[in-house]
Short mmCIF file of the C-alpha atoms (twelve columns), coordinates in Angstrom:
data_MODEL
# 
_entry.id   MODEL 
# 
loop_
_atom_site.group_PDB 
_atom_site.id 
_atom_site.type_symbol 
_atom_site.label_atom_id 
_atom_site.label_alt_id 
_atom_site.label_comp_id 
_atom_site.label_asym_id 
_atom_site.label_seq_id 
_atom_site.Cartn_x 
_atom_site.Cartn_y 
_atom_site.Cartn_z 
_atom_site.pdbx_PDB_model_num 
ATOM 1   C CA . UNK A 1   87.072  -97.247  13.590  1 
ATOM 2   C CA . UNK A 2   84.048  -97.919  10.827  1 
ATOM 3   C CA . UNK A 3   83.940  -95.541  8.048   1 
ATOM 4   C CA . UNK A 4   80.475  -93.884  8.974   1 
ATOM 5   C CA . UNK A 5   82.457  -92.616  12.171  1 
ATOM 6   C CA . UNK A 6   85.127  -90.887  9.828   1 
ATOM 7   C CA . UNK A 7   83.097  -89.488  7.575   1 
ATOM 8   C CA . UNK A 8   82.102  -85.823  7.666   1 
ATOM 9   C CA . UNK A 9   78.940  -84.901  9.226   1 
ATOM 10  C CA . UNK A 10  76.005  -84.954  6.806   1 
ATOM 11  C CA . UNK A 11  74.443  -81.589  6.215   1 
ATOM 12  C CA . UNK A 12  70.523  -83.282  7.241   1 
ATOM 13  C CA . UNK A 13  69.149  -81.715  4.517   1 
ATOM 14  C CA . UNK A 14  65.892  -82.888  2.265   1 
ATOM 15  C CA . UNK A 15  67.767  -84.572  -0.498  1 
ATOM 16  C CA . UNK A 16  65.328  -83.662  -3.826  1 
ATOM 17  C CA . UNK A 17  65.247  -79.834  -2.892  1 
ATOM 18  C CA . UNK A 18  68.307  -79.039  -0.077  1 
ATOM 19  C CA . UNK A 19  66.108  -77.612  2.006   1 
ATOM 20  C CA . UNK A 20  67.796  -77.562  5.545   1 
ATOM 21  C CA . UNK A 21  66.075  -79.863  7.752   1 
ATOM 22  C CA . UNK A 22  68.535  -80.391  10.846  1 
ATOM 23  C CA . UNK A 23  66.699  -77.641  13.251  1 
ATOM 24  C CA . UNK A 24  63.169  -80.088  12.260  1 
ATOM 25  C CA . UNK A 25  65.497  -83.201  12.488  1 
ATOM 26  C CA . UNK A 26  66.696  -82.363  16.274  1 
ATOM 27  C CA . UNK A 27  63.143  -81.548  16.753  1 
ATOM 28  C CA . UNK A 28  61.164  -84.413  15.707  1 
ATOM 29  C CA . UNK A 29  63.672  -86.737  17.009  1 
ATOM 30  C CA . UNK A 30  63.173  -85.105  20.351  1 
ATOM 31  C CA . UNK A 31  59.673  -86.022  20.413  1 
ATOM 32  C CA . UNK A 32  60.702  -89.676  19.546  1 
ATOM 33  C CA . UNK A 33  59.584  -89.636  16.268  1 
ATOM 34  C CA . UNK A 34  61.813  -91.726  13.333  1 
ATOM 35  C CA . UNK A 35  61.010  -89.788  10.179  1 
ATOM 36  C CA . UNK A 36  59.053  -86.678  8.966   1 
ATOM 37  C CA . UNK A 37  57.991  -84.803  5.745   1 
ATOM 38  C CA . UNK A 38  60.286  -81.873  4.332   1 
ATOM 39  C CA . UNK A 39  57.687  -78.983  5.048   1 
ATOM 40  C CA . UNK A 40  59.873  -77.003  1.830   1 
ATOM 41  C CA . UNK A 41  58.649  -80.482  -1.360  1 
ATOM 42  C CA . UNK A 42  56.655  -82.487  0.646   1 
ATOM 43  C CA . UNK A 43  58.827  -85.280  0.274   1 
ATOM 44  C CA . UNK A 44  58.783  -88.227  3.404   1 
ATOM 45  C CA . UNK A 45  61.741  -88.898  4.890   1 
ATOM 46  C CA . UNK A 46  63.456  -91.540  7.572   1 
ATOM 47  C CA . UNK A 47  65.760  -89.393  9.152   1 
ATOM 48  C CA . UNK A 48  68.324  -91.965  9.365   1 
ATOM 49  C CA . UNK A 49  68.312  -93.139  6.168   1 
ATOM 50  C CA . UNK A 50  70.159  -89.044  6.347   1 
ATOM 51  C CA . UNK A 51  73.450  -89.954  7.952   1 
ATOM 52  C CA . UNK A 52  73.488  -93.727  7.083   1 
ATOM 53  C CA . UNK A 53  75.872  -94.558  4.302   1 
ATOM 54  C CA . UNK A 54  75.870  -98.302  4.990   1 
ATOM 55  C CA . UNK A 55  72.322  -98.069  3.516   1 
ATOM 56  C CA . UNK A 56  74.017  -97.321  -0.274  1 
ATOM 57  C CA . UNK A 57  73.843  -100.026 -2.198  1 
ATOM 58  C CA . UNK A 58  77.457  -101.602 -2.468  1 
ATOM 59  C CA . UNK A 59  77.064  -102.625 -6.430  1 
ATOM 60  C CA . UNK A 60  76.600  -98.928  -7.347  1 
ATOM 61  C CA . UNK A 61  79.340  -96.929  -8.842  1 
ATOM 62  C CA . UNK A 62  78.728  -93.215  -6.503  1 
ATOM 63  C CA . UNK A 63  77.973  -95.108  -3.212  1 
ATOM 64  C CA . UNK A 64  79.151  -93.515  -0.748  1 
ATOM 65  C CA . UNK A 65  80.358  -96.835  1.583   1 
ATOM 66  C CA . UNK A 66  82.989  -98.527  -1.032  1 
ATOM 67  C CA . UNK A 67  86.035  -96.959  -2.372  1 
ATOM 68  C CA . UNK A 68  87.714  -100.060 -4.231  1 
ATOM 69  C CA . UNK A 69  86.956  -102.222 -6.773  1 
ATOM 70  C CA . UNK A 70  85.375  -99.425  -9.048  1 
ATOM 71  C CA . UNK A 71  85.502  -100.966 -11.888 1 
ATOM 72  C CA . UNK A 72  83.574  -103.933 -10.980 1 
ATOM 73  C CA . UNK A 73  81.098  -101.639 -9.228  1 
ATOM 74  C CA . UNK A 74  80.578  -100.003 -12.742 1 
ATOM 75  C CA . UNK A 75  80.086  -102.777 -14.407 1 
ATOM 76  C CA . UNK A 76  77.046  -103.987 -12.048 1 
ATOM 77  C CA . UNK A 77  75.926  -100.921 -12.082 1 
ATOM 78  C CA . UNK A 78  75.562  -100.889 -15.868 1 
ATOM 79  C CA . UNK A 79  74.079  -104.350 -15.424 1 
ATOM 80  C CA . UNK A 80  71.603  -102.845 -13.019 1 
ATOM 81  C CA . UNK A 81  70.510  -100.764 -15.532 1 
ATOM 82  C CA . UNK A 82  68.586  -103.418 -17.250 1 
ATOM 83  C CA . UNK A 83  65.747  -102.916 -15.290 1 
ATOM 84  C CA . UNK A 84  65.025  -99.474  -14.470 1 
ATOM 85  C CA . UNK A 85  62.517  -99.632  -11.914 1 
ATOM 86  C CA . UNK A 86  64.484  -102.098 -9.819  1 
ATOM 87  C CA . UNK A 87  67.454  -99.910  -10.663 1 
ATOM 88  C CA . UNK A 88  65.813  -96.532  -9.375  1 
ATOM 89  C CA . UNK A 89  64.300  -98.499  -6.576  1 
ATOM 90  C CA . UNK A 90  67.623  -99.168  -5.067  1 
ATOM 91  C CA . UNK A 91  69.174  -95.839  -5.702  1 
ATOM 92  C CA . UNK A 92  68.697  -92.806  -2.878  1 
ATOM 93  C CA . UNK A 93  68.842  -89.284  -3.276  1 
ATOM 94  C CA . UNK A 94  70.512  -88.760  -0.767  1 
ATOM 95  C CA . UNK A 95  73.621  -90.276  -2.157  1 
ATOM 96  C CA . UNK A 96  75.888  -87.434  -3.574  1 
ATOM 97  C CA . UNK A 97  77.145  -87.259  -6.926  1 
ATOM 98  C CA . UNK A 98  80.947  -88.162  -7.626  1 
ATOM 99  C CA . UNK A 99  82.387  -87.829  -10.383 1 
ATOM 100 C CA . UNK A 100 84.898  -90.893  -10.636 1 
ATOM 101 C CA . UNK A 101 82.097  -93.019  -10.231 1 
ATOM 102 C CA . UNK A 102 80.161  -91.599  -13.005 1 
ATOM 103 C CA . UNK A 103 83.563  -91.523  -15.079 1 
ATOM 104 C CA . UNK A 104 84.027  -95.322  -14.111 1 
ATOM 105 C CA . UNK A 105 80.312  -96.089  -15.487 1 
ATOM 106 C CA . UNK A 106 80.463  -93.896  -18.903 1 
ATOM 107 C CA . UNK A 107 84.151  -95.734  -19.335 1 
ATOM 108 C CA . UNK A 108 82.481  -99.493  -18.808 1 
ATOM 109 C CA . UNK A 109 79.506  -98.542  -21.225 1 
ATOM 110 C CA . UNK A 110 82.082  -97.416  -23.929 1 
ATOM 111 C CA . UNK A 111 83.738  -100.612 -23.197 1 
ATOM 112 C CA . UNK A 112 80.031  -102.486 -23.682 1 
ATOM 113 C CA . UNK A 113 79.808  -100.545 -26.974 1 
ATOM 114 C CA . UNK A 114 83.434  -101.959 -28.442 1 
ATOM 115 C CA . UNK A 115 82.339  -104.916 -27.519 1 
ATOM 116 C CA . UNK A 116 78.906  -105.076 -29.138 1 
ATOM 117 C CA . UNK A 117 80.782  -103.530 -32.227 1 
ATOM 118 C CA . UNK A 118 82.720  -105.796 -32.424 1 
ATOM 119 C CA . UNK A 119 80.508  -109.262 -32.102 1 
ATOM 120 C CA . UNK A 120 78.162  -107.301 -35.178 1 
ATOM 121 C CA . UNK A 121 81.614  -107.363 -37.098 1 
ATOM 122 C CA . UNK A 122 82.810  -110.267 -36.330 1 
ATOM 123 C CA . UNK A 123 79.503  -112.036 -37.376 1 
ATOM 124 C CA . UNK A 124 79.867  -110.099 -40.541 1 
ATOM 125 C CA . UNK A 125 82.921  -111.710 -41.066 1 
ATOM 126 C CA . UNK A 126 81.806  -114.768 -41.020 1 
ATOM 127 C CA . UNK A 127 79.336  -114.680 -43.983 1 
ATOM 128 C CA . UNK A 128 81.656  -112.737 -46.290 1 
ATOM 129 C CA . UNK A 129 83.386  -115.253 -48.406 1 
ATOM 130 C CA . UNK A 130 87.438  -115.776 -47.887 1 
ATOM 131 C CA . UNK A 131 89.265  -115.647 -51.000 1 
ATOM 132 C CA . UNK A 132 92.343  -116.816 -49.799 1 
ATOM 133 C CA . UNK A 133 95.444  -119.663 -51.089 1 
ATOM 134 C CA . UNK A 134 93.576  -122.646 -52.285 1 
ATOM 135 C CA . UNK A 135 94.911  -124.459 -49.222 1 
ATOM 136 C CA . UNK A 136 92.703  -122.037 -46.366 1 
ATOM 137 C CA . UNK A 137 89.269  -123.340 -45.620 1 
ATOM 138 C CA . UNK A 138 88.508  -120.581 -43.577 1 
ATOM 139 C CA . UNK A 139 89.307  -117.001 -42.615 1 
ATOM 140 C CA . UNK A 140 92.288  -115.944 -41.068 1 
ATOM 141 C CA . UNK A 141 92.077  -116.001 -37.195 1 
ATOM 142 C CA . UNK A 142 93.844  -112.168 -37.656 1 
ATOM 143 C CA . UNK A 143 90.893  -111.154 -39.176 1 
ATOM 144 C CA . UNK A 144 88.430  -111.694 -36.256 1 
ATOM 145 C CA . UNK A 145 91.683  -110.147 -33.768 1 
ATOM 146 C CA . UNK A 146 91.515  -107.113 -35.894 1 
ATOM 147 C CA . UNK A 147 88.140  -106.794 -36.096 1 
ATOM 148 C CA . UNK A 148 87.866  -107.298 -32.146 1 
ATOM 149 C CA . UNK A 149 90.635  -104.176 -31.744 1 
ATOM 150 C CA . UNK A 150 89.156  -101.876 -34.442 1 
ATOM 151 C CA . UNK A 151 85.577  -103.224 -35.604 1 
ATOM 152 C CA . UNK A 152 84.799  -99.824  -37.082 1 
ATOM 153 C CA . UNK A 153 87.718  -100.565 -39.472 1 
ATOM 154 C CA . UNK A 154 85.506  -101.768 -42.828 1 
ATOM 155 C CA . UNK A 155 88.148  -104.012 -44.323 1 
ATOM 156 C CA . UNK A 156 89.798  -107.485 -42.413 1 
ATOM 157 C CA . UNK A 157 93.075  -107.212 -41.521 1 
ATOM 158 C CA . UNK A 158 93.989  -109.511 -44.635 1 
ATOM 159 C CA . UNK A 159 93.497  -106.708 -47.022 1 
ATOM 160 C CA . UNK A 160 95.297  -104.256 -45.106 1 
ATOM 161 C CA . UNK A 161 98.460  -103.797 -46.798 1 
ATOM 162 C CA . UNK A 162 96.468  -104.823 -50.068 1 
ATOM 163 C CA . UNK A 163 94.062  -102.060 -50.044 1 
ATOM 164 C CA . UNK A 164 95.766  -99.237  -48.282 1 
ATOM 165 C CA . UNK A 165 98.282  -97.519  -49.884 1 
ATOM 166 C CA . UNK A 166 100.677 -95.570  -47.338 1 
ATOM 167 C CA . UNK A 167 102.440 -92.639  -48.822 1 
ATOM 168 C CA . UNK A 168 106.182 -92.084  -49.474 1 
ATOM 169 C CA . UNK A 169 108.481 -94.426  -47.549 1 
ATOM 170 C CA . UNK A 170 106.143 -97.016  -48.017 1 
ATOM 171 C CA . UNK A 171 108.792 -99.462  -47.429 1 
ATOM 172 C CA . UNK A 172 110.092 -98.114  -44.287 1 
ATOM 173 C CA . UNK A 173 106.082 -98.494  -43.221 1 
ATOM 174 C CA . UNK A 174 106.043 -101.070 -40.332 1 
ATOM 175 C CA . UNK A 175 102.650 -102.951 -40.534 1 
ATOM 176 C CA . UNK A 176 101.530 -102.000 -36.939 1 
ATOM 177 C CA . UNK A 177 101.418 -98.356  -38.952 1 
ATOM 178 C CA . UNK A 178 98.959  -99.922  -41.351 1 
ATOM 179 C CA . UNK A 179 96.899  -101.858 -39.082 1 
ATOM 180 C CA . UNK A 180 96.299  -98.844  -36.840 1 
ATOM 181 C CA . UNK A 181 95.843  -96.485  -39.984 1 
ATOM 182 C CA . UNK A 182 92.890  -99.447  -40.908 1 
ATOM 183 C CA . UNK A 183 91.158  -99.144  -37.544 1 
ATOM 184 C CA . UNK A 184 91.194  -95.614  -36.749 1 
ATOM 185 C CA . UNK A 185 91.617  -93.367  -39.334 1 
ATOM 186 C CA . UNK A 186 90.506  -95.111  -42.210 1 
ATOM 187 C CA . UNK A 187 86.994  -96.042  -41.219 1 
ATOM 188 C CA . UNK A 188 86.358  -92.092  -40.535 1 
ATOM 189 C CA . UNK A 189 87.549  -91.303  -44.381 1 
ATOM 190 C CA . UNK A 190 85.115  -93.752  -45.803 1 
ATOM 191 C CA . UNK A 191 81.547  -93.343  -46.915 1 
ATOM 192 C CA . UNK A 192 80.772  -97.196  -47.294 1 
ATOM 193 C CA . UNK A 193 80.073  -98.831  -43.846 1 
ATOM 194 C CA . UNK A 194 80.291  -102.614 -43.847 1 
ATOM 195 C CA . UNK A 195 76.385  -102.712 -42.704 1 
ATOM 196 C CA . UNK A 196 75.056  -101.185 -45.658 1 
ATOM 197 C CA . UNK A 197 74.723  -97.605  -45.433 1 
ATOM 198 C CA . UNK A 198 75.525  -94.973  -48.166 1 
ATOM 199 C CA . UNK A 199 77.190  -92.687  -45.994 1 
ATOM 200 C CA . UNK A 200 79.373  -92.897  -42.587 1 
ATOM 201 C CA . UNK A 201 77.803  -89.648  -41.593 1 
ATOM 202 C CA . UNK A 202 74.492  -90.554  -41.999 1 
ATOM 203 C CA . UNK A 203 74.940  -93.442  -39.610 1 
ATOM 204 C CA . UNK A 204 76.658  -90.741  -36.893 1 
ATOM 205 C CA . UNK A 205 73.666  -88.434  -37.810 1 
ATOM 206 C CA . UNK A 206 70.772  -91.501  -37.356 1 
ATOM 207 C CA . UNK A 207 72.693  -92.936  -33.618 1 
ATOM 208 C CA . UNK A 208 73.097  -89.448  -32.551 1 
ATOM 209 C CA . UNK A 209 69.284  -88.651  -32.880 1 
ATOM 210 C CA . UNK A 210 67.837  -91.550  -31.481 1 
ATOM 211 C CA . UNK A 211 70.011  -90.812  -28.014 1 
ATOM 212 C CA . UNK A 212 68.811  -87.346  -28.069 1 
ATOM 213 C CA . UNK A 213 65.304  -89.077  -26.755 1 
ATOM 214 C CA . UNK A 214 66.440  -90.938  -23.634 1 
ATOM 215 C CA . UNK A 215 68.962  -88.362  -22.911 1 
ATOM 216 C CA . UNK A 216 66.574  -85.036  -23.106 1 
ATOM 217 C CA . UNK A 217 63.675  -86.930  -21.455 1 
ATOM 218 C CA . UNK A 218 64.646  -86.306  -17.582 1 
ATOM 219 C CA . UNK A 219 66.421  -83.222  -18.246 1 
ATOM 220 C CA . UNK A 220 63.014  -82.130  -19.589 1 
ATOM 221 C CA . UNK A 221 61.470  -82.870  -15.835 1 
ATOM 222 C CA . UNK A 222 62.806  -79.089  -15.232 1 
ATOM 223 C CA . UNK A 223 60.088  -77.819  -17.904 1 
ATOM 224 C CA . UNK A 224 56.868  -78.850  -15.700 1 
ATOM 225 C CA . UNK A 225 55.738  -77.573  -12.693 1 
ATOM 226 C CA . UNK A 226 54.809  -81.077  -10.826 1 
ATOM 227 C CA . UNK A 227 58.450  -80.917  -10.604 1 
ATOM 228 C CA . UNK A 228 60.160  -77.317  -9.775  1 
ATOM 229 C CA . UNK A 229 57.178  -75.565  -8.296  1 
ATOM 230 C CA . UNK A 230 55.716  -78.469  -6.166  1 
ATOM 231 C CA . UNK A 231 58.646  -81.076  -5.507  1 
ATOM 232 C CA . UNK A 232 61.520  -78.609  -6.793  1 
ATOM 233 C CA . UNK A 233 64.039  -81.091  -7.688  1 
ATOM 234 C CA . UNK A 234 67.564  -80.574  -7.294  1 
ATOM 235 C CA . UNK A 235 69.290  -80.346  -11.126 1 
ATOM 236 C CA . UNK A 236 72.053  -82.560  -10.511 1 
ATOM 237 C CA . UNK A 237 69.216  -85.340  -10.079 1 
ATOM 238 C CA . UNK A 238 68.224  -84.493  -13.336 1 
ATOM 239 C CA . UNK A 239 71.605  -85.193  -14.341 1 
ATOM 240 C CA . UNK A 240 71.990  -88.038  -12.870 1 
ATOM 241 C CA . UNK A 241 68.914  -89.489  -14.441 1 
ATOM 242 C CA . UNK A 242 70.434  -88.388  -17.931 1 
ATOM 243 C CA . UNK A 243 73.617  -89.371  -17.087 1 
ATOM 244 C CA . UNK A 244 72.436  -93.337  -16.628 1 
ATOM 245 C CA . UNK A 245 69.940  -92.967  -19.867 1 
ATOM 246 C CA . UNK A 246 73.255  -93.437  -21.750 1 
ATOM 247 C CA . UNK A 247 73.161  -97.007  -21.555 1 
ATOM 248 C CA . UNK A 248 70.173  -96.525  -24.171 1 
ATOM 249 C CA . UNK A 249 73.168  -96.705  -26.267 1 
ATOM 250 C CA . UNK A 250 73.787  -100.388 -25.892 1 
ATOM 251 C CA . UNK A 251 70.438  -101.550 -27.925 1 
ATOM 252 C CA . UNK A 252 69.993  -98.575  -30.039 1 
ATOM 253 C CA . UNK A 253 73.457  -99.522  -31.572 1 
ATOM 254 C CA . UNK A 254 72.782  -103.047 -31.412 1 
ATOM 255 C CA . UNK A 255 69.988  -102.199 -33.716 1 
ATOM 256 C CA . UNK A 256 71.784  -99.711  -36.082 1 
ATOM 257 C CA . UNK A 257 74.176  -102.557 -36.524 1 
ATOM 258 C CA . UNK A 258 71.807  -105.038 -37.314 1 
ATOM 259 C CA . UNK A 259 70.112  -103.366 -39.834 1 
ATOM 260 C CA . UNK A 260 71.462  -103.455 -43.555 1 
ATOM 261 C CA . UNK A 261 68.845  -102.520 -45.785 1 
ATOM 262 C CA . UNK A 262 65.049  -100.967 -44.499 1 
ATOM 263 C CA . UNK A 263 62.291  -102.326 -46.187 1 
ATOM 264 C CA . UNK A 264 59.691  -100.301 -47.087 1 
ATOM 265 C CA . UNK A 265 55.729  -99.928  -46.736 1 
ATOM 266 C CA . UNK A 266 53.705  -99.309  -49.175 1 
ATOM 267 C CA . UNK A 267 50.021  -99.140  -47.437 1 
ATOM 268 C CA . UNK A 268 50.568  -95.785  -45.463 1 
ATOM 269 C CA . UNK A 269 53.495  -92.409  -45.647 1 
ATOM 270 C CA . UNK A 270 53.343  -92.388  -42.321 1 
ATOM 271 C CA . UNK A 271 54.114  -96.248  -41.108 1 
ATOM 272 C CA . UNK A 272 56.408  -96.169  -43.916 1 
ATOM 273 C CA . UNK A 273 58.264  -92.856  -42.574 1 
ATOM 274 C CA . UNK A 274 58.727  -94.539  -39.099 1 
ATOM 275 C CA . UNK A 275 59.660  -98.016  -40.608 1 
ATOM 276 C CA . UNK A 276 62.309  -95.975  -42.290 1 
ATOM 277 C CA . UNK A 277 63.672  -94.954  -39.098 1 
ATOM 278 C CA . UNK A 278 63.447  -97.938  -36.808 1 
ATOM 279 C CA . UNK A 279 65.925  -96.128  -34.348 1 
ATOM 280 C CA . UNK A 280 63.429  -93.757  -33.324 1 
ATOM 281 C CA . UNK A 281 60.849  -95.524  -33.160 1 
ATOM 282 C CA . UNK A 282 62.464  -98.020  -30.304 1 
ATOM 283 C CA . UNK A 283 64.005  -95.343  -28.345 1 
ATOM 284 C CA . UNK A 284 60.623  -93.939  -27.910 1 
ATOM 285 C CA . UNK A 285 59.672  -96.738  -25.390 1 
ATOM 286 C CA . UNK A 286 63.092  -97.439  -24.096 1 
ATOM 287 C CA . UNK A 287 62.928  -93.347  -22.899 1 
ATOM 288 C CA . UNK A 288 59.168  -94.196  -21.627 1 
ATOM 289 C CA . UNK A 289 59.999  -96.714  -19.403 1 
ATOM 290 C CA . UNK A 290 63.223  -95.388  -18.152 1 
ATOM 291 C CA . UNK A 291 61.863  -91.722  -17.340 1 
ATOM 292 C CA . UNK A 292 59.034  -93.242  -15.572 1 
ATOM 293 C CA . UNK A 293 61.040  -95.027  -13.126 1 
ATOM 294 C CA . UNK A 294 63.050  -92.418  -12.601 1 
ATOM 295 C CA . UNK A 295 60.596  -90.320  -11.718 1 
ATOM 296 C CA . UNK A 296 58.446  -92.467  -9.463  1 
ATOM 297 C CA . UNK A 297 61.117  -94.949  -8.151  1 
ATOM 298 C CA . UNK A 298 63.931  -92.246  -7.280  1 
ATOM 299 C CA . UNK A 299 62.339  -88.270  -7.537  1 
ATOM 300 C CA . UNK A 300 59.220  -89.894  -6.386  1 
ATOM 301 C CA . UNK A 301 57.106  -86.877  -7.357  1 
ATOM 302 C CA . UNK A 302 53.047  -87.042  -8.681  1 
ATOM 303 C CA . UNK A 303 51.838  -88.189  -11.534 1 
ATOM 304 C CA . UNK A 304 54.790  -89.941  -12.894 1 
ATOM 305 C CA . UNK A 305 53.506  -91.998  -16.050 1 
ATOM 306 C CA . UNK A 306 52.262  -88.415  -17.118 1 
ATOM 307 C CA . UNK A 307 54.994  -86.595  -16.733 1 
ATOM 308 C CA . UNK A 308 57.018  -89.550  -18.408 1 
ATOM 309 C CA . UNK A 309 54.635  -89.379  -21.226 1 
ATOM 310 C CA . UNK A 310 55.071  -85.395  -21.443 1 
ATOM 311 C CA . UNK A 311 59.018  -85.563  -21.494 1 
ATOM 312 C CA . UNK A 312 59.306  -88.270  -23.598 1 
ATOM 313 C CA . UNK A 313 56.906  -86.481  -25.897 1 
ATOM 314 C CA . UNK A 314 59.037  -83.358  -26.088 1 
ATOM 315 C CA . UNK A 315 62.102  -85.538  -26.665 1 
ATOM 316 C CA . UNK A 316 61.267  -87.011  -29.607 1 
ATOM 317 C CA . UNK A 317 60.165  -84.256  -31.303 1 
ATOM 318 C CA . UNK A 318 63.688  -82.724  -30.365 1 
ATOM 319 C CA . UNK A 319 65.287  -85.848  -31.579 1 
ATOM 320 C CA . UNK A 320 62.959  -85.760  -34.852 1 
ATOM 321 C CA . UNK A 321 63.963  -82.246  -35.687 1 
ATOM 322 C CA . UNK A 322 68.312  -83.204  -35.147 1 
ATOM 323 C CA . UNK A 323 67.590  -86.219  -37.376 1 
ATOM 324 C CA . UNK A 324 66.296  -83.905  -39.820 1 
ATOM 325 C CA . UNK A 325 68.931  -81.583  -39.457 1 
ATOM 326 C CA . UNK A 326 71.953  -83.801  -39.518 1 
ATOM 327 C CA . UNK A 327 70.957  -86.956  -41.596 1 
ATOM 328 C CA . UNK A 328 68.109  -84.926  -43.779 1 
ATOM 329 C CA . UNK A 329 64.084  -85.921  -44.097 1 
ATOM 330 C CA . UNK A 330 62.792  -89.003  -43.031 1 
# 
């Protein structure tokens, strides 16, 4: 027995605004007709693309045809997620949300982020001289371990007992203690981050307000009446489209890494402000593109580039306004 024949019986209804459709469905498929328009959004529809779940493509975390291998299916799904418009594209609202799945995708994007983390540190590493015995040419191999394990931890593992100075009983202290007070409670106690920055907080403050762009952007959809009065999408697609904007995370920290020091421009205030803050400035576009497919690839409603351009818009001003509250002016 398949799984399509075990699996409850779909509900036939429009998938971007739940309208019922089965009474149209029985209907239209009476007069031999394969596919209709939801008389409630306007959207087209094939009805079997309704009650087939073989159509769900197999590489995404929430379809509804593969229950093993989730983790793999979350990290192709995050790979997906490269290109947007292929990645909406493939993606059908008629696919329900499920939570594991979107747990399994949020846990292999933090797992991305370690590991981006941790090649910045490691490469930091590398260019900070080792003053070691006179017999080591090179660093310690413990040093790139540790900073694999805990790269927000600002000093190598080398220094560890050197630098950090355990309260009473230091003696009794096993090392593992040390190593684990070095990458995970240290780091947060520090202002000095090994990229530069005054301030550990401002660095919090700067990621946290560049993510507020791609992350408000399709939750902003709700706001403008292409989309609730004419197409009145669901909310949970909303969420969905916000959910996937977190992998906006993997180049916005790439670039908050890679930046030690921001040059500055002396020919205009206002090139200089947004030089200042390269951050925003490339989640801006990164939101642009990835709103727009979502919009016309998977909600498929009207005038997508301008309601793209409207969210997006809105967004940044949001995410202008929390940078200024939690990091200060530009």
């Amino acid at each position: 027995m398949t799984e399509a024949s075990t699996s409850p019986q779909p509900t036939l209804d429009c998938p971007r605004c739940g309208y019922v459709l089965r009474a149209m469905i029985e209907a239209s498929e009476a007069r031999g007709e394969s596919g209709g328009t939801c008389t409630e959004c306007g959207l087209p529809i094939v009805w079997r693309q309704l009650r087939d779940i073989d159509a769900d493509p197999r590489w995404f975390t929430e379809s509804r045809n593969g229950h093993r291998r989730l983790a793999t299916r979350a990290l192709l799904t995050l790979a997906r997620c490269a290109n947007p418009f292929g990645f909406w594209s493939s993606i059908s609202m008629t696919i329900p949300t499920r939570r594991r799945g979107i747990v399994a995708f949020v846990l292999a994007l933090l797992v991305a982020a370690h590991l981006t983390t941790a090649a910045f540190r490691c490469a930091w590493l590398s260019q900070i001289p080792y003053w070691g015995p006179p017999t080591t040419l090179s660093r310690p191999l413990s040093d790139y371990a540790f900073a694999v394990v805990a790269p927000l931890s600002p000093i190598p593992a080398s220094d560890v007992v050197t630098r950090i100075r355990p309260r009473r009983g230091s003696a009794t202290v096993p090392i593992v203690i040390n190593l684990l007070y070095a990458g995970y409670v240290y780091p947060f106690t520090m202002l000095d981050d090994f990229s530069g920055e005054p301030a550990r907080e401002r660095i919090t403050g700067r990621f946290i307000s560049a993510m507020a762009t791609p992350l408000a952007a399709p939750l902003l959809i709700a706001l403008l009446p292409v989309s609730m009065r004419r197409a009145k999408v669901r909310k949970r697609h909303l969420v969905r489209g916000s959910v996937y904007a977190l992998v906006a995370a993997i180049p916005i920290l790439a670039l908050l890494l890679s930046t030690n020091e921001q040059p500055k421009l002396p020919t205009s205030n206002v090139l200089e402000m947004l030089w200042s803050e390269p951050l925003l400035v490339v989640a801006f576009p990164l939101a642009l593109v990835w709103c727009w497919a979502f919009a016309a690839r998977y909600l498929r409603i009207q005038h997508a580039p301008g309601v793209a351009v409207a969210c997006v818009t809105i967004a940044a001003l949001i995410a202008v306004s929390l940078q200024y509250t939690l990091v200060g002016p530009l």
